[in-house]
DSSP file (Angstrom, degrees, kcal/mol; ACC not computed):
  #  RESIDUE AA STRUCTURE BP1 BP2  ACC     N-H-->O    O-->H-N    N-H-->O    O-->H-N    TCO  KAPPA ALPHA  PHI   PSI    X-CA   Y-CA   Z-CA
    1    1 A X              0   0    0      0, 0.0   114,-1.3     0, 0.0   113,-0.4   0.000 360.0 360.0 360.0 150.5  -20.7  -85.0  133.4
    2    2 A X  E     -ab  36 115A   0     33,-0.7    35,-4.0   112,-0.2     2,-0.3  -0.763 360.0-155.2-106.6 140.3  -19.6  -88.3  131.5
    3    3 A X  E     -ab  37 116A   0    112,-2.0   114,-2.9    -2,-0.4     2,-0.4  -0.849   2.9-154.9-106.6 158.8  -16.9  -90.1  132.8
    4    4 A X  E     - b   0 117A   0     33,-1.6    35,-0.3    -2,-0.3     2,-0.2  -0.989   3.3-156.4-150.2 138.7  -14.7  -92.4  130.9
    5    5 A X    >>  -     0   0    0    112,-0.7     4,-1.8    -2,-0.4     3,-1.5  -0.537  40.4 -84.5-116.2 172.6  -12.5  -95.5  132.2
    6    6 A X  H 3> S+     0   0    0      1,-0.3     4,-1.0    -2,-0.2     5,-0.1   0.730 122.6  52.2 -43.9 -42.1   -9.5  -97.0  130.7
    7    7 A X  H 3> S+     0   0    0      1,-0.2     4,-1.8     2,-0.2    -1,-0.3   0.737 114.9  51.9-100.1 -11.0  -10.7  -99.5  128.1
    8    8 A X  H <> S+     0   0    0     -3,-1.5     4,-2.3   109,-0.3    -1,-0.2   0.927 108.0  47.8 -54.6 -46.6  -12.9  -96.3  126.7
    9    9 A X  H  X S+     0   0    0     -4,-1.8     4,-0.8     1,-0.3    -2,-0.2   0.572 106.5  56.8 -86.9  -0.2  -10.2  -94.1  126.5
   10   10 A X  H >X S+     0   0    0     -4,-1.0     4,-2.3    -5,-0.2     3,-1.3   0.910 107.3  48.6 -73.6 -53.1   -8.2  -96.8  124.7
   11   11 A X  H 3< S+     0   0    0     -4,-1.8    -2,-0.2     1,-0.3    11,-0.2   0.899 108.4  59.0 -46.2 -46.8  -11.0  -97.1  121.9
   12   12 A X  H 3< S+     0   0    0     -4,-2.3    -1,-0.3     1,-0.2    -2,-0.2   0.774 123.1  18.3 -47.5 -57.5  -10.7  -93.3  121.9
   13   13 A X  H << S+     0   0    0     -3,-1.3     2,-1.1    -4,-0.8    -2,-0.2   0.673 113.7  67.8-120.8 -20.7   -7.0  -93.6  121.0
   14   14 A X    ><  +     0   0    0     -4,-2.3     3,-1.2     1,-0.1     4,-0.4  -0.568  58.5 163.9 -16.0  28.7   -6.5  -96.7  119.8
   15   15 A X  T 3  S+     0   0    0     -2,-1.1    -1,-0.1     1,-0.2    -4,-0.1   0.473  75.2  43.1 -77.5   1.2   -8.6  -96.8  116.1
   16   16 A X  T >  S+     0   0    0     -2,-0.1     3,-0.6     2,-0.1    -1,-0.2   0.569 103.7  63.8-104.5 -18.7   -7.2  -99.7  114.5
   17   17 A X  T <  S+     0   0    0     -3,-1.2    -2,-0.1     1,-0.3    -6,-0.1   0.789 121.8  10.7 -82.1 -29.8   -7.2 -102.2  117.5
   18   18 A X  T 3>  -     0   0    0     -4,-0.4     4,-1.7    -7,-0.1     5,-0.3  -0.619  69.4-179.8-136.7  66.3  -11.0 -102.4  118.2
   19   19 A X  H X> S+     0   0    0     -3,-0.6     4,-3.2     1,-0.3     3,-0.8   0.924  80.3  52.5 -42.9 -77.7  -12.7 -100.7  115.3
   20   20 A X  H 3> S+     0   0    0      1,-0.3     4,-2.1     2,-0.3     5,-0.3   0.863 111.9  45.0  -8.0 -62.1  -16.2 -101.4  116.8
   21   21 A X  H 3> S+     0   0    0      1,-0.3     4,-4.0     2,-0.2     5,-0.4   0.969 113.7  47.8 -71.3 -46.5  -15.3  -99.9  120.0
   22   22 A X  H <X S+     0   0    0     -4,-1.7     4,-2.1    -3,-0.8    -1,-0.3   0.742 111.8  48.1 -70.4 -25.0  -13.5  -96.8  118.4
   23   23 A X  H  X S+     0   0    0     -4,-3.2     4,-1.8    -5,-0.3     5,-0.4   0.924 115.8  55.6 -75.8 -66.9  -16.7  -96.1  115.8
   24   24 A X  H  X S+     0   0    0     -4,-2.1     4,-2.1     1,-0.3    -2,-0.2   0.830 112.2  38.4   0.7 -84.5  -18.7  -96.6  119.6
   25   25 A X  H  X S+     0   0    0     -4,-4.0     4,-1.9    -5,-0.3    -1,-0.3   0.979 115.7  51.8 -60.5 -47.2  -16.7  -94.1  121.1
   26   26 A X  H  X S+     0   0    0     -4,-2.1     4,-2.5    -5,-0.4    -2,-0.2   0.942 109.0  48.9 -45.6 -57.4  -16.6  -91.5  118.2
   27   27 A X  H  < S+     0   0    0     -4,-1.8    -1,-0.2     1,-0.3    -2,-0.2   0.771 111.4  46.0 -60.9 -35.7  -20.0  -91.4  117.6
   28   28 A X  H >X S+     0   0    0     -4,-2.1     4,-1.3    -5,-0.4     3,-0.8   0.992 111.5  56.0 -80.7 -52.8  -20.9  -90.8  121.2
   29   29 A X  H 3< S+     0   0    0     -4,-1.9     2,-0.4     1,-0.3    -2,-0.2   0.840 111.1  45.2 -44.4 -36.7  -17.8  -87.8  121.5
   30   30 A X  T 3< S+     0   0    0     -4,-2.5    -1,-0.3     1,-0.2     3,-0.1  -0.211 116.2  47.8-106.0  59.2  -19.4  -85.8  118.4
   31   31 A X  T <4 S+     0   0    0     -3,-0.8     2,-0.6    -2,-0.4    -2,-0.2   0.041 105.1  75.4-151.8 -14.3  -23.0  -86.2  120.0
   32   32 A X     <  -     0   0    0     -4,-1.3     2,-0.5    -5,-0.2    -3,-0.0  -0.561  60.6-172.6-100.5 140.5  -21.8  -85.3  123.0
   33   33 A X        +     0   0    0     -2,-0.6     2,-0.1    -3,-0.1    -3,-0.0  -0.941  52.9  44.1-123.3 140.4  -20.9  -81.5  124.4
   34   34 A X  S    S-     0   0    0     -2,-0.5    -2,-0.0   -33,-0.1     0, 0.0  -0.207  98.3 -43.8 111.5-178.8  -19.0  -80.3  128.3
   35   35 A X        -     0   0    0     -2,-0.1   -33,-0.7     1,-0.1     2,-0.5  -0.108  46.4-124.0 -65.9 161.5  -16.0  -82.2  129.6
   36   36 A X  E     -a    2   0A   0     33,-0.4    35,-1.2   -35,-0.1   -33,-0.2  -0.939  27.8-135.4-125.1 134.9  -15.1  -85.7  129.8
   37   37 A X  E     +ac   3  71A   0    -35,-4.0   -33,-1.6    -2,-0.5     2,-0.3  -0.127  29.2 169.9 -53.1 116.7  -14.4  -86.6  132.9
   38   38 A X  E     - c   0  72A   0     33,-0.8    35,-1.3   -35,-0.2   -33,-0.1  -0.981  22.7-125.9-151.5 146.8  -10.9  -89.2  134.0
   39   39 A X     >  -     0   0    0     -2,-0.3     4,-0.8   -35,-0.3    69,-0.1   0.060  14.8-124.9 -30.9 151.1   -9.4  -90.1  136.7
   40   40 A X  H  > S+     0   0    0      2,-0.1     4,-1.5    33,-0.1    34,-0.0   0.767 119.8  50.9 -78.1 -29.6   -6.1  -90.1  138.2
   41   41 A X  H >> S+     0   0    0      2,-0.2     3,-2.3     3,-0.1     4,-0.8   0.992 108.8  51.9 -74.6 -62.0   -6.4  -93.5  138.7
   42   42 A X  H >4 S+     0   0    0      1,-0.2     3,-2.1     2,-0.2     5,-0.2   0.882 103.7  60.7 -26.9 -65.5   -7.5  -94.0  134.9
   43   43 A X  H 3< S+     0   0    0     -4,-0.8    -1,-0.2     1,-0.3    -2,-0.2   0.678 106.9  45.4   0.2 -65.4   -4.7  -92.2  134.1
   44   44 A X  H << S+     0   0    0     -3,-2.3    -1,-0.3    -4,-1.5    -2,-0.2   0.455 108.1  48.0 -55.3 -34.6   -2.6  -94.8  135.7
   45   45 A X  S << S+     0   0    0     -3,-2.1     4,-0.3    -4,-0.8    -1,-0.3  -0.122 105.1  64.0-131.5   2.3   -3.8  -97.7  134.7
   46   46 A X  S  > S+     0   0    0     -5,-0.3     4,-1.6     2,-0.1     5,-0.5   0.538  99.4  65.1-105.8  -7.8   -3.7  -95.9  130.7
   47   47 A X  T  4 S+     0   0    0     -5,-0.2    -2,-0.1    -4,-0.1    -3,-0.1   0.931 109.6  33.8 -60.3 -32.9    0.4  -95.9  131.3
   48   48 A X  T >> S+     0   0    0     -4,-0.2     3,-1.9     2,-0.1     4,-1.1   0.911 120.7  42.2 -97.2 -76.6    0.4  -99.0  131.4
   49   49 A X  H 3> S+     0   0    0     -4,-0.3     4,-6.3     1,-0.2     5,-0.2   0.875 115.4  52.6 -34.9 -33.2   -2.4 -100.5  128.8
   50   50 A X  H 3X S+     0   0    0     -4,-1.6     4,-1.1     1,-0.2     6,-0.4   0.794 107.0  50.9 -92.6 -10.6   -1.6  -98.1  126.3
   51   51 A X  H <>>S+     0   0    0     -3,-1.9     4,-2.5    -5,-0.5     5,-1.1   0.957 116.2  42.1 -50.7 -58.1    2.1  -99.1  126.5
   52   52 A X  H  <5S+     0   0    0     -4,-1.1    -2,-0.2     1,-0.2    -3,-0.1   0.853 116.7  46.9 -75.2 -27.4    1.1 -102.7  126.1
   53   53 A X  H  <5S+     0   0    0     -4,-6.3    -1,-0.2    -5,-0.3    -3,-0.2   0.736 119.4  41.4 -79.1 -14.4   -1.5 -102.0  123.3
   54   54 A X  H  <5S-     0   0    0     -4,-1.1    -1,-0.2    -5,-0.2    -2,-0.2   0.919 100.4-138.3 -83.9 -42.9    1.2  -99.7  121.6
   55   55 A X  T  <5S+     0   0    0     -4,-2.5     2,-0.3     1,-0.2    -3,-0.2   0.537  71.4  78.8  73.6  19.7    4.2 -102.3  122.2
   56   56 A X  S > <S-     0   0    0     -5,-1.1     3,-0.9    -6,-0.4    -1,-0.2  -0.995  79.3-119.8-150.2 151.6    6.7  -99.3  123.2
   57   57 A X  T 3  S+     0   0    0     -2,-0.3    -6,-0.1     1,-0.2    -5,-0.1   0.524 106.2  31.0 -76.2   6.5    7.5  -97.2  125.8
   58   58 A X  T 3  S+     0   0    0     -7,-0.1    -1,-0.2    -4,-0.0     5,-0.1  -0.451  78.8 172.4-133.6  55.0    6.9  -94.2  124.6
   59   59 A X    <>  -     0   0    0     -3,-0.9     4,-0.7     1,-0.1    -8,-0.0  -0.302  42.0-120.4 -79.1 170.7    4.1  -94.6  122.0
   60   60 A X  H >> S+     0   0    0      1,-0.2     3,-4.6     2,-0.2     4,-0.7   0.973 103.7  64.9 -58.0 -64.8    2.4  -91.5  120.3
   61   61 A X  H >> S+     0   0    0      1,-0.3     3,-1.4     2,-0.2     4,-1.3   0.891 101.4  50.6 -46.5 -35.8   -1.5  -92.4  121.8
   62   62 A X  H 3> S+     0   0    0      1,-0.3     4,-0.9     2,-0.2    -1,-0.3   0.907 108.1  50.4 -85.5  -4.3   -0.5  -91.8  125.5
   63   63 A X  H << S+     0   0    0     -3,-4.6    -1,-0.3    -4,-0.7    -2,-0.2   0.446 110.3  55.1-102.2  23.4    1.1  -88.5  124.8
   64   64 A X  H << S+     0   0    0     -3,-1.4    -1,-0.2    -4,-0.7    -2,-0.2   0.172 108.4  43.9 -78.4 -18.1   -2.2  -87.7  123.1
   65   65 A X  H >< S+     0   0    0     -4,-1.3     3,-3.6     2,-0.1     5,-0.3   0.677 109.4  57.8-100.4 -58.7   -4.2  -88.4  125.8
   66   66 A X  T 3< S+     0   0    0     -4,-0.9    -3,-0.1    -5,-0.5    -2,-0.1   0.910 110.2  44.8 -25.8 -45.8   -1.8  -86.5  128.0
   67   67 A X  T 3  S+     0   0    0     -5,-0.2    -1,-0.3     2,-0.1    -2,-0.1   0.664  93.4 118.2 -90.1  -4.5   -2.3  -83.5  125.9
   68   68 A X    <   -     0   0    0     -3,-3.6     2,-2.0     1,-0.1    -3,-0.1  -0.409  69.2-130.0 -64.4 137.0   -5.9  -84.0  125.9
   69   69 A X        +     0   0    0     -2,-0.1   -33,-0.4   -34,-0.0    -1,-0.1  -0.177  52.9 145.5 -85.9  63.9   -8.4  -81.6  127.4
   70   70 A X        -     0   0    0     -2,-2.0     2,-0.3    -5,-0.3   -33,-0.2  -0.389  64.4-107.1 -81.5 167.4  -10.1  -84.0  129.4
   71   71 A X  E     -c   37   0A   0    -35,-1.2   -33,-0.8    -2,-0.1     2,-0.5  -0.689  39.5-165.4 -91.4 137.6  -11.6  -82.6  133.2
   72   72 A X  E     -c   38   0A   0     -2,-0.3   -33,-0.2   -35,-0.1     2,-0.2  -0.964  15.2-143.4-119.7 119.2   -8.7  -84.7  135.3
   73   73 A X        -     0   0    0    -35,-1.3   -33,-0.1    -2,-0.5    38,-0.1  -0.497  13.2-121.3 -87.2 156.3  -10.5  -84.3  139.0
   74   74 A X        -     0   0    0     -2,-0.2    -1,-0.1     1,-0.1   -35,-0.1   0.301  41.0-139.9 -93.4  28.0   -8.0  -83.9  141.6
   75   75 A X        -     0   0    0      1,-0.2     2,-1.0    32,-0.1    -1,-0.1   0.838  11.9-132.0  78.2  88.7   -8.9  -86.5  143.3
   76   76 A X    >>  -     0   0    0      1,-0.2     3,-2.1     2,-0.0     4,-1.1  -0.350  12.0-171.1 -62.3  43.7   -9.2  -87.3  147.3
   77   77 A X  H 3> S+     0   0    0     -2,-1.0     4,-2.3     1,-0.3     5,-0.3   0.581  85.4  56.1 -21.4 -59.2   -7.8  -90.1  148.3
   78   78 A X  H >> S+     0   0    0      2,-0.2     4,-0.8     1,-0.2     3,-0.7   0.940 117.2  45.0 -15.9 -72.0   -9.1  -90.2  151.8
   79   79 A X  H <> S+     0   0    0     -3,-2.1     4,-1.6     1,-0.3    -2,-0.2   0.717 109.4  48.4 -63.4 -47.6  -12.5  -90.0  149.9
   80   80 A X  H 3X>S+     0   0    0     -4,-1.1     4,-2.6     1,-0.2     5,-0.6   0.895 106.0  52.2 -82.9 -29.5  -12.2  -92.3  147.3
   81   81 A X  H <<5S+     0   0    0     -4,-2.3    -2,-0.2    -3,-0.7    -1,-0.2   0.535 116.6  47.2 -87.7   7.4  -10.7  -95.6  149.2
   82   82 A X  H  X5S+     0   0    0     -4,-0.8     4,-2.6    -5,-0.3    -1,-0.2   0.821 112.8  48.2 -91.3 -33.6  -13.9  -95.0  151.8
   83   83 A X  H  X5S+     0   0    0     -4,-1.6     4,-0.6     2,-0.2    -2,-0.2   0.975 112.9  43.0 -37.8 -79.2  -16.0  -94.6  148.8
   84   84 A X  H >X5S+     0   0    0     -4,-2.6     4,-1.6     2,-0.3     3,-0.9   0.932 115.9  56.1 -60.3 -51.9  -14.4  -98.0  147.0
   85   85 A X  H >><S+     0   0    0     -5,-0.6     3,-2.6     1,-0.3     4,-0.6   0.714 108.8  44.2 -41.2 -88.5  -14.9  -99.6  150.9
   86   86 A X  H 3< S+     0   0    0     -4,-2.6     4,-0.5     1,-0.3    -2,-0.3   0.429 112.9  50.6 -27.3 -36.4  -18.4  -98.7  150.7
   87   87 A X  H XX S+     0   0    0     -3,-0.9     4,-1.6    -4,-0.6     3,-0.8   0.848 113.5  48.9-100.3 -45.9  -18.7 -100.1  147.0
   88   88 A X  H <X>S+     0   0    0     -3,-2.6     4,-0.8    -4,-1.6     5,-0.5   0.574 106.4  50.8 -46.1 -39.2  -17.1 -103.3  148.2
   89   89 A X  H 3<5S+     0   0    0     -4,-0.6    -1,-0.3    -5,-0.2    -2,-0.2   0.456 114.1  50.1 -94.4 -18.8  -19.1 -103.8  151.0
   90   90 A X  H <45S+     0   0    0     -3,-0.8    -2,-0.2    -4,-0.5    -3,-0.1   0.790 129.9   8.9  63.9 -98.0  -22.1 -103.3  148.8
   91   91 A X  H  X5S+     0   0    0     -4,-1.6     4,-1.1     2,-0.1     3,-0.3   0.754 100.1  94.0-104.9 -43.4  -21.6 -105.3  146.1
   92   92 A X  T  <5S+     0   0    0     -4,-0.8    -3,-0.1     1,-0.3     3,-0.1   0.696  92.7  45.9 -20.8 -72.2  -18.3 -107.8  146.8
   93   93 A X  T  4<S+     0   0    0     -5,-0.5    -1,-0.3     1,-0.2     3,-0.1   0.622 108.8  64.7 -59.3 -16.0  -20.1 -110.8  148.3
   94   94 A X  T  4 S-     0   0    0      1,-0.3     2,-0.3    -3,-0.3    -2,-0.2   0.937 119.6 -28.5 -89.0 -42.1  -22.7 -110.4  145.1
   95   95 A X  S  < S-     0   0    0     -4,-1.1    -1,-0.3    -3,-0.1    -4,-0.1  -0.984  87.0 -60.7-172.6 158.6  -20.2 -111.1  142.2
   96   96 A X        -     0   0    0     -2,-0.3     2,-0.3    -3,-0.1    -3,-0.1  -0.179  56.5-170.9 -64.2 129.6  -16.6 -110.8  141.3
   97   97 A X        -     0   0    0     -5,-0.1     2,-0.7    -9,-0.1    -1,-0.1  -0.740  19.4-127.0-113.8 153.6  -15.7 -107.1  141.6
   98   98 A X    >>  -     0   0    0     -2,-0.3     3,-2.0     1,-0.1     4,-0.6  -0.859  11.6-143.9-102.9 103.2  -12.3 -105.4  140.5
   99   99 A X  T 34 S+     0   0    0     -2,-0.7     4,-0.4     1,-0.3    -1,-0.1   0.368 100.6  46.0  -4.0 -60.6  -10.7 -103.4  143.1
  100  100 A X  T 3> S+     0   0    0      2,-0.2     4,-2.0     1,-0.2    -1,-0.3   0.784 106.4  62.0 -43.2 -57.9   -9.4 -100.9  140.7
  101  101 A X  H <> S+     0   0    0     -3,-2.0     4,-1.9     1,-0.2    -2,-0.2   0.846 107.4  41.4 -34.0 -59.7  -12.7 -100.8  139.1
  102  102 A X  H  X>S+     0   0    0     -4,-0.6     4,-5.0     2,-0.3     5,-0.7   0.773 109.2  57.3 -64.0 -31.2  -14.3  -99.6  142.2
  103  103 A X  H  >5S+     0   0    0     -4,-0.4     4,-3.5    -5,-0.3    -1,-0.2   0.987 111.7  45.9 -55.6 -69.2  -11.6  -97.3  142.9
  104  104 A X  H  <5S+     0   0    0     -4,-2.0    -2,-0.3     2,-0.2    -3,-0.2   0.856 113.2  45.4 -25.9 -80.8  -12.4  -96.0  139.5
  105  105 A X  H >X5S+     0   0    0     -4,-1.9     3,-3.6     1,-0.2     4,-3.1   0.894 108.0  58.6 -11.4 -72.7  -16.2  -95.8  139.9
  106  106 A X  H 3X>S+     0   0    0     -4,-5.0     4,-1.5     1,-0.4     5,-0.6   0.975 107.5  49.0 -52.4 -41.6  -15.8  -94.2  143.5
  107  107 A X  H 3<<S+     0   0    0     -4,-3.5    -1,-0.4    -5,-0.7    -2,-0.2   0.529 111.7  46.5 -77.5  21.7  -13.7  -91.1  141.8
  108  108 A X  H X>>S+     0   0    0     -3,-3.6     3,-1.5     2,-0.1     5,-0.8   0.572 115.4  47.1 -96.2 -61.4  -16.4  -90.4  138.9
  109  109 A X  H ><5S+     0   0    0     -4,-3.1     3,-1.6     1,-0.3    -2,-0.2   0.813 117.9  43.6 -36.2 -69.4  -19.0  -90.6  141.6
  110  110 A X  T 3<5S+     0   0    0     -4,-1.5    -1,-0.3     1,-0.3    -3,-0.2   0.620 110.2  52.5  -7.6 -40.3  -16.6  -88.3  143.5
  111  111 A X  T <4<S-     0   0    0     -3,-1.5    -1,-0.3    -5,-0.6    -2,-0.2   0.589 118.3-114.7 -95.6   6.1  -16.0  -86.2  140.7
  112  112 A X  T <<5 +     0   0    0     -3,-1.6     2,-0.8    -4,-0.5    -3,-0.2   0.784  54.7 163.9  63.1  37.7  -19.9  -85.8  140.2
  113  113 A X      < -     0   0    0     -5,-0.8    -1,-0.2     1,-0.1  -111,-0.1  -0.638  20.8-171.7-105.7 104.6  -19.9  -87.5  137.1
  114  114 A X  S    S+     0   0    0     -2,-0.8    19,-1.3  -113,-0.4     2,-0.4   0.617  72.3  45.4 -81.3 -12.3  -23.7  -88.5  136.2
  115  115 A X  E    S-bd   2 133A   0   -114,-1.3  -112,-2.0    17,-0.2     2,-0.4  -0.989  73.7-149.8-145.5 105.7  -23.1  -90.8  133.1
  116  116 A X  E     -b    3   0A   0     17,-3.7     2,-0.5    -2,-0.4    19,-0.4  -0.799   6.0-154.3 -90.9 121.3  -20.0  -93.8  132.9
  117  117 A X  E     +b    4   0A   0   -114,-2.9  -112,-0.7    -2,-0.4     2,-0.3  -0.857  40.4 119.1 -89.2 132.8  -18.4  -94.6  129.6
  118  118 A X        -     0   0    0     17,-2.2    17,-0.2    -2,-0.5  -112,-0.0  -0.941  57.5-145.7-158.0 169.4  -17.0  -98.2  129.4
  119  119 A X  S    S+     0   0    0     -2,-0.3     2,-0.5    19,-0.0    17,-0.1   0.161  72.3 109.4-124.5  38.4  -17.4 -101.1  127.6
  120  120 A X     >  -     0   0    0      1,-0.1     4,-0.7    -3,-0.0  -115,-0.0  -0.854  55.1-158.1 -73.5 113.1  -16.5 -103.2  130.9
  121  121 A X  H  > S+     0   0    0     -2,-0.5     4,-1.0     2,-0.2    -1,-0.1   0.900  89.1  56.4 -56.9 -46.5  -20.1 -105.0  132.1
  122  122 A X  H >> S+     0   0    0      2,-0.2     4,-1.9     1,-0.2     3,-1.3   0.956 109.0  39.5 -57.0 -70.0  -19.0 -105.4  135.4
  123  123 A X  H 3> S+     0   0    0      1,-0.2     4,-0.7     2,-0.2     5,-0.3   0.975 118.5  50.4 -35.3 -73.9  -18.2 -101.8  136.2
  124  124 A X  H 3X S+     0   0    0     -4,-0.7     4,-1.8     1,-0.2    -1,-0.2   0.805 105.8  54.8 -55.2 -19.4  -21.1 -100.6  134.4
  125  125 A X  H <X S+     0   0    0     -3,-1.3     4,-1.2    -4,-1.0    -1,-0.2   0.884 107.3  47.0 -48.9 -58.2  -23.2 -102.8  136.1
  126  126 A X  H  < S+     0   0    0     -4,-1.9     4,-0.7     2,-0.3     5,-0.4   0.981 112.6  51.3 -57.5 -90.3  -22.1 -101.7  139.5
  127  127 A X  H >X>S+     0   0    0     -4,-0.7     3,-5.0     2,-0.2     4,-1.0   0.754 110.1  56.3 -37.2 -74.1  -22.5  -97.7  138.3
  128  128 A X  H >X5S+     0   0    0     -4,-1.8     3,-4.2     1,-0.4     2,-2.6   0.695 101.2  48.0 -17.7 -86.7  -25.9  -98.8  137.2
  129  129 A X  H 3<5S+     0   0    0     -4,-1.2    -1,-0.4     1,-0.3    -2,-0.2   0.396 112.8  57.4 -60.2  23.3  -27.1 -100.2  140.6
  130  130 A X  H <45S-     0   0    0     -3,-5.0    -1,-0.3    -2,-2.6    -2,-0.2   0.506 120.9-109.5-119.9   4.1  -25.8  -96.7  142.0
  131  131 A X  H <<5S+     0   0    0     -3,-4.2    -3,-0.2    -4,-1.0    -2,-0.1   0.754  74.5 118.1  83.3  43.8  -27.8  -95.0  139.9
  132  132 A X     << -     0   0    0     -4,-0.9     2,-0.3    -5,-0.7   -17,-0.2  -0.268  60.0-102.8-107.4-153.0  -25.9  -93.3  137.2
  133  133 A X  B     -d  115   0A   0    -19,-1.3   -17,-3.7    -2,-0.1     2,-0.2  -0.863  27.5-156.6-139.4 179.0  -26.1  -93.9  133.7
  134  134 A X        -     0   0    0     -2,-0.3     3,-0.3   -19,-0.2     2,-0.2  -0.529   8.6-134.3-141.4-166.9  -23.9  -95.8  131.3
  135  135 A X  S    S+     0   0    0      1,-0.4   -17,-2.2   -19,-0.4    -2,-0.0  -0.454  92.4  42.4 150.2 106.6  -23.2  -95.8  127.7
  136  136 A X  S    S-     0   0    0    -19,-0.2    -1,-0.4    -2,-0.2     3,-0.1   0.053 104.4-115.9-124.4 157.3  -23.1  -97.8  126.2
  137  137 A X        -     0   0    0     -3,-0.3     5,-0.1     1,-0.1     2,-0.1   0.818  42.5 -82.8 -43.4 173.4  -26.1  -99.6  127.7
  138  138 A X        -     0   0    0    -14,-0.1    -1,-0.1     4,-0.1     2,-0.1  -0.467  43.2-139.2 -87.6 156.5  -25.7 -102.6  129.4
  139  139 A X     >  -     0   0    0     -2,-0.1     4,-2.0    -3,-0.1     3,-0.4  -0.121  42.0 -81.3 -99.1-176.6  -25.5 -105.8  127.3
  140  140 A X  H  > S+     0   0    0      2,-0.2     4,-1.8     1,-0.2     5,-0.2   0.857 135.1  47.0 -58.3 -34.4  -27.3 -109.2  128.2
  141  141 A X  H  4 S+     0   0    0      1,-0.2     4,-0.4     2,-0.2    -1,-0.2   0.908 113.2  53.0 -69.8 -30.0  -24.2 -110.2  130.7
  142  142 A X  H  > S+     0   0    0     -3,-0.4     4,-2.4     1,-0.2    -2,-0.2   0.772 105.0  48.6 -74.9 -33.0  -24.5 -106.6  132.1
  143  143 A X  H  < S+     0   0    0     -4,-2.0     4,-0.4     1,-0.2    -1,-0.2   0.788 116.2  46.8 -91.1 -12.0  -28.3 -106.7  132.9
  144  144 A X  T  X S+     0   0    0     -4,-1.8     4,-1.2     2,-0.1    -2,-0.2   0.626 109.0  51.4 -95.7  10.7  -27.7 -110.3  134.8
  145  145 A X  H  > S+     0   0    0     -4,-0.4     4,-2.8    -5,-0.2    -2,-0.2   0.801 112.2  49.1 -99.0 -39.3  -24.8 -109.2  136.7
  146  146 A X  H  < S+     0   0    0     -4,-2.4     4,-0.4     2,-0.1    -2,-0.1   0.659 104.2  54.6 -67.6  -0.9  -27.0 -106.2  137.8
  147  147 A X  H >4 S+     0   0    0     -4,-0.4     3,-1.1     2,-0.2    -2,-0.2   0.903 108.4  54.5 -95.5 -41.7  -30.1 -108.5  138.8
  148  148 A X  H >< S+     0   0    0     -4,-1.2     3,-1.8     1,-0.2    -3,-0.1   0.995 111.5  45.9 -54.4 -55.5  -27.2 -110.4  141.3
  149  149 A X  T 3< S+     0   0    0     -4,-2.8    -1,-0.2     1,-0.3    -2,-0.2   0.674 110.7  50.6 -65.7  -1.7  -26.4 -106.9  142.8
  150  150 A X  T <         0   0    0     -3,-1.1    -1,-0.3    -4,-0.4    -2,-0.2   0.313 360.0 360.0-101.4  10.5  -29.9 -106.2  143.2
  151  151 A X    <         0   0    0     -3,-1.8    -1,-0.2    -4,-0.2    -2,-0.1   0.081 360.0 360.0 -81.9 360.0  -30.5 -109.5  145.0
């Protein structure tokens, strides 16, 4: 299952603000078949970005993602902040990690979600060295930020 983090699901809904990123994300959505995969945490973290990227509090895009049939997994807490320990403990000490990120990561792992959409390096890095797959592939910053976690 593909999973998808915030700044994807912004491209996704978003089309004028990062054209690039939004052709990115189409192209991969009509190439693609089964659910895609989000967090609660994503979720969370799209009230607020797609707020800022809209400039109101009630813009159109987040009650379009709201009505979207994306897979939302229901989500263990227990399960995910041992997960995000584990990821932390890992990786932490190798290069600057975002908390939230990991949190993120650990629920797609959690949700069984074999394939991470973002266009974050860092994050994608990290799901790399755990042995999923990414998309879309990692960029020059992304393959030396995995050769420090693989150190």
């Amino acid at each position: 299952m593909n999973h998808a983090d915030t700044n994807w699901l912004t491209a996704m809904f978003f089309t004028r603000h990062q054209p690039e990123r939004t052709a990115t994300a189409a192209r991969f959505m009509r190439q693609q078949s089964g659910p895609l995969g989000v967090s609660h945490i994503v979720l969370l973290e799209a009230e607020n970005v797609f707020r800022r990227n809209a400039g109101t509090a009630s813009p159109s895009e987040l009650e379009e993602l709201r009505g979207a049939g994306f897979y939302r997994d229901p989500m263990n807490w227990d399960l995910v902040r041992r997960n995000t320990l584990a990821l932390l403990q890992r990786y932490a000490h190798k290069t600057t990690l975002g908390t939230f990120d990991m949190a993120v990561l650990a629920s797609a792992q959690l949700a069984g979600a074999t394939r991470f959409l973002s266009f974050d390096e860092t994050i994608k890095a990290v799901a790399v060295a755990e042995g999923m797959e990414v998309f879309p592939p990692l960029g020059d910053e992304g393959r030396q930020i995995l050769a420090a976690l693989r150190r």
